[in-house]
C-alpha positions, 0 to 999 in steps of 0.5 A, a space after each residue: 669279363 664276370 662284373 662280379 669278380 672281386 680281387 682282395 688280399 687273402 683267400 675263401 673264408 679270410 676276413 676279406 672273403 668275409 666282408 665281400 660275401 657280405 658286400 656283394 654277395 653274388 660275386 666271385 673272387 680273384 685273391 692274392 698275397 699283396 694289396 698291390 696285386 689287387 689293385 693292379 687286378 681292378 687295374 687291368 680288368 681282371 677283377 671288376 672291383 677291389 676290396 682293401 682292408 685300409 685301417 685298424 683300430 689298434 694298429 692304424 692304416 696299412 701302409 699299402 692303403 698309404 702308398 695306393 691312395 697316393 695314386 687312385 688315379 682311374 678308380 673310385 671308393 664306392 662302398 665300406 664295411 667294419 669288421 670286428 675282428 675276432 682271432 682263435 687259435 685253431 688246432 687239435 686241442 689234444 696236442 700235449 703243447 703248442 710248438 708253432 704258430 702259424 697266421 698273416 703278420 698282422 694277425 700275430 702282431 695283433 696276438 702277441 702278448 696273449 701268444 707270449 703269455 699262453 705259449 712262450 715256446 712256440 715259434 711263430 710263422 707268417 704267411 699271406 693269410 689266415 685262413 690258408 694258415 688254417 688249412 694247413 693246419 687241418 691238413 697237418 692234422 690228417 697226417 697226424 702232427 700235432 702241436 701246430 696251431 693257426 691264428 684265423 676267424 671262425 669262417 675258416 673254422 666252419 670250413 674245416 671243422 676238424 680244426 678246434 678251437 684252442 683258444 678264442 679271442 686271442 687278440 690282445 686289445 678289443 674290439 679289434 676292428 678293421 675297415 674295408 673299402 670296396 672300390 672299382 675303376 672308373 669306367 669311359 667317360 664317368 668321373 668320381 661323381 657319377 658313382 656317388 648314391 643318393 644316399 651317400 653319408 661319407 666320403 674320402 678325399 685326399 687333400 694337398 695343404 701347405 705344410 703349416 699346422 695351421 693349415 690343417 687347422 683350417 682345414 678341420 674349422 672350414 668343415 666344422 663350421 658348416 656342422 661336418 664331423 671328420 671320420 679320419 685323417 692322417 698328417 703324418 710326416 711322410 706325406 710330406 713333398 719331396 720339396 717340403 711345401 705342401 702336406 698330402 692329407 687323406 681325409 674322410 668326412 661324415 657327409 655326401 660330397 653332393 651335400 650343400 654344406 660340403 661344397 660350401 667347406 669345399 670353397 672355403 678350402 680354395 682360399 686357403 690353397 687346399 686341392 681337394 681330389 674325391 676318392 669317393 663317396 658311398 653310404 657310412 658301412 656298418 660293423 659286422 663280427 668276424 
């Protein structure tokens, strides 16, 4: 198998090709329409790694991202990159109006109130990905249609600069910055802590608590007593067991697992009857534009 393979949601010139081009510059890519698809690829062998757009910062977490770090059995999250997320409208600029718009769902959600307000007319339609939205486009404009526009970041544009530029910055909030992990499975007899850097500054877990609030109270005082900022976490309700006992926690921390004042958080976490499971820990990704 090419180790440089990497299985993402999205195609050549995506936000996720984005960020893998700049994570592993060297590697390939296998690209799919689901995020579960990419996970059973690193799964299966097929890819090497899995990059996974996880969290924005105006809509939250995917809720793919929810299901699967439920079930993270066999891999492990070693590396993260922000991308400040930037939507433009591509199409041929001499259209006298925009009657379709074409984008991921996520995209035009994202876009809704600026595509409501600049084109009110204009019927929306979803696909897998943005820059295949792009592309399509392109080639409509080779047959002469015109008024179909595309939701899409500037790399799909530089690969098909017959598409213009319509309108920039169509989201509607900014910044609109989403989170990528990167992630691989865990090979023979290695375990989470093998893939752990010496310069790791975060890291993701997944916590089983018991269903009181102040258990999650605990649980943020055990880590800011030993001087350790949380990144992220998610409580809500639909994490909660079938029996209605205990709470699954995805929690990330500003912290290499391997540093003394974890492991000390760690232990005082086991007396207050929180499991802790590592997904990784990786060095803190910066934010890149896109």
């Amino acid at each position: 198998m090419n180790t440089s393979v990497i299985a993402m949601k999205g195609y050549e010139n995506s936000y996720h090709d984005v960020v893998r081009r700049r994570l592993v510059s060297d590697s390939d890519f296998i690209g799919f329409a689901d995020f579960h698809s990419t996970v059973s690829a690193v799964h299966s062998g097929a890819a090497h790694k899995g990059l996974m757009a996880v969290y924005n910062s105006i809509y939250g977490s995917t809720q793919a991202y929810t299901d699967i770090r439920r079930n993270f059995d066999g891999l492990v999250v070693t590396a993260e990159l922000y991308l400040d997320i930037s939507h433009q409208l591509l199409g041929d600029s001499r259209a006298a109006a925009i009657t379709e718009i074409r984008s991921d769902p996520i995209a035009i959600r994202q876009c809704a109130e600026t595509i409501h307000r600049l084109y009110p007319s204009a019927r929306l339609v979803e696909s897998d990905d943005t820059a295949r939205s792009a592309y399509e486009v392109a080639d409509l404009m080779q047959q002469d249609v015109t008024g179909v526009a595309a939701l899409a970041g500037i790399a799909a544009r530089n690969a098909r600069p017959e598409l213009d530029i319509i309108k920039s910055r169509m989201q509607d909030e900014s910044p609109n910055i989403t989170r990528f992990l990167l992630f691989e499975p865990i090979l023979g007899d290695t375990s989470v802590e093998d893939y752990i850097p010496t310069d790791a500054s975060k890291t993701s877990t997944l916590l089983t608590i018991p269903n009181t609030q102040a258990s999650l109270v605990g649980v943020l005082q055990a880590f800011s007593e030993q001087g350790i900022s949380f990144s992220y976490v998610d409580a809500s309700s639909d994490r909660i067991d079938s029996m209605g006992e205990t709470l699954v926690v995805p929690f990330d921390f500003l912290a290499s697992w391997n540093d003394p004042a974890t492991q000390a958080a760690i232990e005082k976490l086991q007396t207050l009857s929180v499991s802790v499971k590592l997904i990784g820990s990786y060095k803190a990704g910066a934010t890149i534009s896109g």
